[in-house]
C-alpha positions as CSV (number, residue, x, y, z in Angstrom):
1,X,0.0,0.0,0.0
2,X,1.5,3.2,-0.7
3,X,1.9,4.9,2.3
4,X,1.9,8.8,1.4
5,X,-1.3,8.2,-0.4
6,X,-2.8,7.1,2.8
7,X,-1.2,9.3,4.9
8,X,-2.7,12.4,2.7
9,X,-6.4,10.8,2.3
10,X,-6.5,10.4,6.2
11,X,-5.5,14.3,6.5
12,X,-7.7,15.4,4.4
13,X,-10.4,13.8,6.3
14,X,-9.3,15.2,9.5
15,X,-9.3,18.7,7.8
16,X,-12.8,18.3,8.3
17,X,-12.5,17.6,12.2
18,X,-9.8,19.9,13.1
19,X,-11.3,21.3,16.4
20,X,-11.0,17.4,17.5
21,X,-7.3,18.0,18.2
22,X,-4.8,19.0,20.5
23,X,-2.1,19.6,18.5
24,X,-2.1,21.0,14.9
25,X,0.7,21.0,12.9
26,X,1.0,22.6,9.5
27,X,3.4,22.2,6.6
28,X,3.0,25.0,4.0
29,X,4.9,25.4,0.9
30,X,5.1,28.6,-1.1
31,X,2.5,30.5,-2.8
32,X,4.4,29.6,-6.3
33,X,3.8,26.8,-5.4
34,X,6.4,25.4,-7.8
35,X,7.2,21.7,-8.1
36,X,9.9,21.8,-5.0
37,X,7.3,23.4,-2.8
38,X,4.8,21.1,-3.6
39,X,6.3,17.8,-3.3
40,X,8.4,19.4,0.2
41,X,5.5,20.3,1.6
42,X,3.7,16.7,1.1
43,X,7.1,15.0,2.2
44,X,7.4,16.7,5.2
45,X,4.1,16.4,6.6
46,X,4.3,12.7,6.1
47,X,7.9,12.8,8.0
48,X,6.0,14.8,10.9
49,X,3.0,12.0,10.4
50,X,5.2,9.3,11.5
51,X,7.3,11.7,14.0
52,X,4.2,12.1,16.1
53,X,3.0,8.9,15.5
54,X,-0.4,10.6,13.9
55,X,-3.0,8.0,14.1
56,X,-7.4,7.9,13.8
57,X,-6.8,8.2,17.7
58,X,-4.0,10.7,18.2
59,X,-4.3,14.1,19.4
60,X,-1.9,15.3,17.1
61,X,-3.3,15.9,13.1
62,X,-0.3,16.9,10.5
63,X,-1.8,19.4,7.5
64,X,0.4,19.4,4.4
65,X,-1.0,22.6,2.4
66,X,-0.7,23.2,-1.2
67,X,-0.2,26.9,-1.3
68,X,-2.8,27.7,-4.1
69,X,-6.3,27.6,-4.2
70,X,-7.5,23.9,-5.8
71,X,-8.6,25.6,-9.1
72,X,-5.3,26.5,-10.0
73,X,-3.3,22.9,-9.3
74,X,-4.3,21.6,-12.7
75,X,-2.3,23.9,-14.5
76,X,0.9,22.6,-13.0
77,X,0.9,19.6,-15.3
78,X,4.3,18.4,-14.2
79,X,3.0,18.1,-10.4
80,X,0.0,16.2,-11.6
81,X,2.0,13.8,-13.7
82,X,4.2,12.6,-11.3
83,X,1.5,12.6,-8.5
84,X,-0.7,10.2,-10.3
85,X,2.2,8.3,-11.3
86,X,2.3,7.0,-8.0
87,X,-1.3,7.0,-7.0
88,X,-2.2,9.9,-5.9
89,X,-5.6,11.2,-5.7
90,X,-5.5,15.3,-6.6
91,X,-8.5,15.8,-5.1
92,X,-7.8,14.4,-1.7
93,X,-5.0,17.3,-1.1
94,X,-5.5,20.1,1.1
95,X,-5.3,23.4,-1.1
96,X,-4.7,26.6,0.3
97,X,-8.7,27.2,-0.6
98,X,-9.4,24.8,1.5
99,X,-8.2,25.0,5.0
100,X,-9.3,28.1,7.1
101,X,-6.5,29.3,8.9
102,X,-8.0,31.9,10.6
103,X,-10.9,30.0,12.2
104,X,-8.3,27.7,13.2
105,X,-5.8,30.7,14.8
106,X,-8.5,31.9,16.4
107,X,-10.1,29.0,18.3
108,X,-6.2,27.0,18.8
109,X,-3.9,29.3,17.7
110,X,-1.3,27.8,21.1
111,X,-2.3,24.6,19.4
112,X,-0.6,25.1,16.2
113,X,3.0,25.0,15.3
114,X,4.0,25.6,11.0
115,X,6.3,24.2,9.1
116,X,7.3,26.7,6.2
117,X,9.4,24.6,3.2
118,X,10.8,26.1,-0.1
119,X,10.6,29.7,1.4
120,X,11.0,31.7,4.7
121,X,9.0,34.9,3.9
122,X,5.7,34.9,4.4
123,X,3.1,36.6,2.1
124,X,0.0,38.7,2.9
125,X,-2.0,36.0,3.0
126,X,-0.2,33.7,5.4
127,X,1.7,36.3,7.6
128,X,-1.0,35.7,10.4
129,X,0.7,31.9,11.1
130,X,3.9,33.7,11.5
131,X,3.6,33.5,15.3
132,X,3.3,30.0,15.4
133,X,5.9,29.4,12.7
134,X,8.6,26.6,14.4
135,X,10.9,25.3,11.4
136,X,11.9,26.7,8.3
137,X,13.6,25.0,5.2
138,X,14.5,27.3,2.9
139,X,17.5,27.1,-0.4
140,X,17.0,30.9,-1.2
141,X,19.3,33.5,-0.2
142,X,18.4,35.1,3.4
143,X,15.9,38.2,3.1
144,X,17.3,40.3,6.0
145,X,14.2,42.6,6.8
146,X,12.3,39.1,7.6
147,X,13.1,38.5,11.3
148,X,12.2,35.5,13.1
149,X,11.9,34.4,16.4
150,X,14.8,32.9,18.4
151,X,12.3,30.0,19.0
152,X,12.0,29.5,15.3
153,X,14.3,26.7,13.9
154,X,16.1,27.8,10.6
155,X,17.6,25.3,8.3
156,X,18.6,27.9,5.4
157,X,21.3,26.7,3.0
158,X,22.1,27.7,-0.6
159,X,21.2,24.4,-2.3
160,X,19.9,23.5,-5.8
161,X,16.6,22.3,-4.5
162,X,14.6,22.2,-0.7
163,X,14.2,18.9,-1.7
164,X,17.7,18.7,-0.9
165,X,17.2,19.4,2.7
166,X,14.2,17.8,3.1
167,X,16.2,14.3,2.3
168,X,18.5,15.3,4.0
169,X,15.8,15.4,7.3
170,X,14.1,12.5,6.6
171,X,17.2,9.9,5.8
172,X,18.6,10.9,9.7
173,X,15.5,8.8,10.9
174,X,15.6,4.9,9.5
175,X,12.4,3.2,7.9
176,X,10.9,6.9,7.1
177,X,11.3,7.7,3.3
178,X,9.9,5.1,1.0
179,X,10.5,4.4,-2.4
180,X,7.5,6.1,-4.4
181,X,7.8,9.3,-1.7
182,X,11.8,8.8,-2.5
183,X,10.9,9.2,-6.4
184,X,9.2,11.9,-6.2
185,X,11.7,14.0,-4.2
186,X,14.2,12.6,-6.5
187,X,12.8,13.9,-9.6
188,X,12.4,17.3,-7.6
189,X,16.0,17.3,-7.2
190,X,17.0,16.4,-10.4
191,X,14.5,18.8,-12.2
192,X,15.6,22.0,-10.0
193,X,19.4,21.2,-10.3
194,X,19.3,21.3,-14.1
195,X,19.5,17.3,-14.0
196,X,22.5,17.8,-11.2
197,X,25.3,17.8,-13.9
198,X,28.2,19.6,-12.4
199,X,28.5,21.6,-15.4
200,X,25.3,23.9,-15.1
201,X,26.4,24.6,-12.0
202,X,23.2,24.3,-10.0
203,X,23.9,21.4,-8.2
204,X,25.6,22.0,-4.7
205,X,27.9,18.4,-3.4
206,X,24.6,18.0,-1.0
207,X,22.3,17.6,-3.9
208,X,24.7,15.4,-5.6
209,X,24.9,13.3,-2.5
210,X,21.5,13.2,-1.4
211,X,20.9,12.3,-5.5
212,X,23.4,9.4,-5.4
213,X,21.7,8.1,-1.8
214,X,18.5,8.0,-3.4
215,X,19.6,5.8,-6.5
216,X,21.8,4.1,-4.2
217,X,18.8,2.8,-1.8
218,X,15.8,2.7,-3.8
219,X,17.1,1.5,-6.7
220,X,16.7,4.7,-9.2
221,X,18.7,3.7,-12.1
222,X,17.1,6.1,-15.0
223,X,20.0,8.4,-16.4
224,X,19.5,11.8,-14.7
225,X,19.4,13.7,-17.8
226,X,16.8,11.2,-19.0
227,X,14.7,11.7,-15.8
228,X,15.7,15.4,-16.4
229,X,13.9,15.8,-19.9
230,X,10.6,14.2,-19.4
231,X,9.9,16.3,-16.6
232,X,10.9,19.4,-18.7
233,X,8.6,17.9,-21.2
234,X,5.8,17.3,-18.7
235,X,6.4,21.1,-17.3
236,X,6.3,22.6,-20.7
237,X,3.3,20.9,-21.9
238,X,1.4,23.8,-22.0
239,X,-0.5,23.6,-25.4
240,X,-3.9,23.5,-23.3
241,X,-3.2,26.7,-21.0
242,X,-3.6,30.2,-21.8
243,X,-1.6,33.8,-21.1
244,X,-3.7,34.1,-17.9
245,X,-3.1,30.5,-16.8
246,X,0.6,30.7,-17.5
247,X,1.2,33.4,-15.3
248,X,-0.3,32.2,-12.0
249,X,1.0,29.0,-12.7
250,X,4.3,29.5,-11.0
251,X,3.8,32.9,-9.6
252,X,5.6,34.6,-6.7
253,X,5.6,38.5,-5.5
254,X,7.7,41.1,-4.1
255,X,5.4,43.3,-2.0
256,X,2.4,43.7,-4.5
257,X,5.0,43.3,-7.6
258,X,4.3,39.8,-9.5
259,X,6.6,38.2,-10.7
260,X,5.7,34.9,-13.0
261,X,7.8,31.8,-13.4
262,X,7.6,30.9,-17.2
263,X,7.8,27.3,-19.1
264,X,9.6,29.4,-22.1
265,X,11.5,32.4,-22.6
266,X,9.6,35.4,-22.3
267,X,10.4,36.2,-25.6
268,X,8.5,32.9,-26.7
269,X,5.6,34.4,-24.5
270,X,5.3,37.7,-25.6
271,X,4.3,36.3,-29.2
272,X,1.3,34.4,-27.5
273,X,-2.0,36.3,-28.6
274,X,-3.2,38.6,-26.2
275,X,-0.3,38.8,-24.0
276,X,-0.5,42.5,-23.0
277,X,-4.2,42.1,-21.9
278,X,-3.3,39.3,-19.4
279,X,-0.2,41.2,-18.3
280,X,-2.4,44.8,-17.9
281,X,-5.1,42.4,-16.3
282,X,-2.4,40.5,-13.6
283,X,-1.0,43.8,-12.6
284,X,-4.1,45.8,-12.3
285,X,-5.4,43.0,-10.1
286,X,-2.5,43.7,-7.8
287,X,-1.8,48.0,-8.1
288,X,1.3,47.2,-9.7
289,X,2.9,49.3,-11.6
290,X,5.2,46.9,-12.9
291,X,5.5,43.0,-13.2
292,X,9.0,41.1,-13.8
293,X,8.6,38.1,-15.8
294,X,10.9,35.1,-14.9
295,X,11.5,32.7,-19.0
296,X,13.4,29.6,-19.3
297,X,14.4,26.9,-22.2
298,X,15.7,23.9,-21.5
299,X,15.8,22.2,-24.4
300,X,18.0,21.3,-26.1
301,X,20.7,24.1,-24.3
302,X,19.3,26.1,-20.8
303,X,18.4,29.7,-21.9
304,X,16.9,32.1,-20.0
305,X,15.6,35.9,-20.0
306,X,13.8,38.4,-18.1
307,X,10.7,40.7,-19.2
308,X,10.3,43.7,-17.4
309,X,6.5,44.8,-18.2
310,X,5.4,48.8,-17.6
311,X,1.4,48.6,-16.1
312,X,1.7,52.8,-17.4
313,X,4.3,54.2,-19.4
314,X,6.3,56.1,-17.0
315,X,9.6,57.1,-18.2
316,X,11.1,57.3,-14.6
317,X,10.1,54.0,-13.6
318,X,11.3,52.4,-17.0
319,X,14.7,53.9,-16.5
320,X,14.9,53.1,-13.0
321,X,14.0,49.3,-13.5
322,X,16.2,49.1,-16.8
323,X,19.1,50.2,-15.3
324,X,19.1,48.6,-11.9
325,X,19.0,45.7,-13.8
326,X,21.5,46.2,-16.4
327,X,23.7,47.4,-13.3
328,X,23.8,43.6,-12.4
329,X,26.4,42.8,-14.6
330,X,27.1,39.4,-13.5
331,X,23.8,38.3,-14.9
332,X,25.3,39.4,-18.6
333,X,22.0,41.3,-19.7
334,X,21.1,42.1,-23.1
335,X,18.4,44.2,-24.4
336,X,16.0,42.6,-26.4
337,X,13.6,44.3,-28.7
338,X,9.7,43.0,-28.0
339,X,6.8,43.5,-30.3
340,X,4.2,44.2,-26.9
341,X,4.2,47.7,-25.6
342,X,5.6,48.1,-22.9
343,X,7.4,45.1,-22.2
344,X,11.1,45.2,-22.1
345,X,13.0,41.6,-22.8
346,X,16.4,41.3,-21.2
347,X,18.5,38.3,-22.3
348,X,20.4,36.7,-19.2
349,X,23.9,35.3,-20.6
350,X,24.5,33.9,-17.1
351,X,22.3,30.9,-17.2
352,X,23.5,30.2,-13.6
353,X,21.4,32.8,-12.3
354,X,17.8,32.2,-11.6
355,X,14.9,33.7,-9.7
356,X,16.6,33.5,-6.8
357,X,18.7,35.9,-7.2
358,X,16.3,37.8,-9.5
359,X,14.0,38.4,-6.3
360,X,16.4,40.3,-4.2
361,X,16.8,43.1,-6.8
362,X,13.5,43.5,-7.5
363,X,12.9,43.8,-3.5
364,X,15.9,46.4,-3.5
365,X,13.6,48.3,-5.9
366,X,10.6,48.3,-4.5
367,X,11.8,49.2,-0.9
368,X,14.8,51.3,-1.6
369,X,14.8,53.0,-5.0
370,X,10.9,53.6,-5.9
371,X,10.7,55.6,-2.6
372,X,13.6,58.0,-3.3
């Protein structure tokens, strides 16, 4: 029987019984809700299930939360994929629609301790669990104005994947990790760390030896790159999803400032039809007055860009953005021209560099420059 599957139908259940228990402990991932955050937030509430010993009788109840509301899971088509390859039910997860967080607060908030994987910044909508917040696995680098507690537990390290650190956790206690749960954290690990070939240099030596562990005990004896590929192909299949799907579909802010993770370049994107209407429509949702748009290719050579995209055309702001940007000159920026108003593409030569370290400029901006 496959244990995770189990593990998430009986939570699900017991979402709808929550005032039943003593202790509540929730495992949230990020509001990208990105392929690592998703399958680290699932892993580590099953390591916490077996931790407490979380039973029909205990008084302890473990919540894994899939930061986005249910209506916008499908669109992640790589997540679905791998889930139902091992037997996983989608509609017996606990979506970020589902679960009230605030009824719970307010009737157990000393009850409940959080879990936050694949990020240690809070957004709007979850900063009111930042009280109870007792463990943090991040891979990002650390966002100084975000204090926590001395009571808060920090695990913060500049890996390839949270993945990474999640196996890591979970192989200290014997008989935990199994091999479909194993799988899918592998593939997480092998998809974030550009198939963890030394020579894309996304793979730290703990992802390559929590990688080799994994094929070493479970038997994983696919070629990486192989492995790699089909999950690139399962992410990119995106023949079925449109502008508007694509960019909530692995979308993170900075303040009220989106800023999309795409399946393509953004130059690829920006010759989708329609494009500035869903771009006008995301930031006008949000009062931005700008949105920074994350591209990447992976096949058959890694290529990524960056779209800056203007909500009004304000010369200040375009300057400002352009050449805060372009003063990052280990990311090897090059101006693109783009058919859609507004939109500025900026070809990254330094494929190294993600959205990681994308996010920390755009934060600099926002906080810093935009109020001089």
């Amino acid at each position: 029987m496959n244990s995770l599957k189990t593990f998430l139908e009986d939570a699900f259940n017991s979402l709808k019984r929550w005032r039943d228990f003593q202790k509540i402990h929730i495992v949230l991932g990020n509001e990208s809700c990105d392929l690592d955050s998703t399958i680290c937030s699932l892993a580590y509430g099953f390591y916490l299930s077996k931790k407490y010993n979380v039973s029909s009788s205990s008084e302890n109840v473990v919540f894994p939360v899939v930061n986005v509301p249910s209506e916008e899971f499908p669109i992640r088509t790589e997540h679905c994929s791998l889930l139902k390859e091992i037997g996983i039910d989608l509609d017996k997860l606990i979506y970020r629609s589902d679960i009230k967080i605030n009824e719970i607060l307010a009737e157990k908030k000393g009850c409940v301790k959080t879990y936050l994987v694949d990020h240690h910044v809070l957004n709007e909508n979850d900063s009111l669990l930042k009280d109870t917040v007792c463990r943090v696995y991040d891979h990002r680098p650390i966002d100084e104005s975000w204090k926590w507690s001395s009571n808060t537990e920090l695990r913060i390290e500049l890996v390839g994947s949270c993945a990474t650190l999640i196996v890591n956790e979970m192989l200290k206690e014997e008989g935990i990790l199994f091999k479909e749960l194993a799988y899918l954290l592998y593939c997480t690990i092998v998809f974030d760390t550009l198939a963890v070939l030394p020579e894309n240099k996304k793979a730290t030596p703990l992802d390559i030896e929590m990688a080799k562990k994994l094929e070493d005990t479970f038997g994983f004896t696919e070629p990486r790159l192989t492995l790699f590929k089909k999950i690139v192909d399962l992410h990119s299949d995106v023949s079925k999803l449109t502008p508007d799907q694509l960019l909530i579909r692995d979308l993170k802010f900075v303040g009220n400032i989106p800023i999309p993770g795409l399946p393509m370049l953004v130059e690829t994107f920006s010759k989708l039809p329609d494009v500035d209407r869903s771009l006008t429509k995301l930031g006008n949702n949000k009062a931005a007055d700008f949105i920074i748009l994350i591209g990447i290719e992976a096949k058959p050579d890694v290529k990524r860009d960056v779209g800056i995209f203007f909500i009004k055309d304000d010369a200040k702001i375009k300057d400002l953005l352009l050449n805060e940007f372009k003063r990052h000159e280990d990311f090897k920026f090059v101006e693109s021209s783009s058919k859609v108003p507004n939109l500025i593409i900026l070809r990254q030569n330094n494929i190294e560099k993600s959205r990681k370290q994308i996010m920390p400029i755009v934060r600099s901006i926002v906080e810093n420059k935009l109020e001089e």
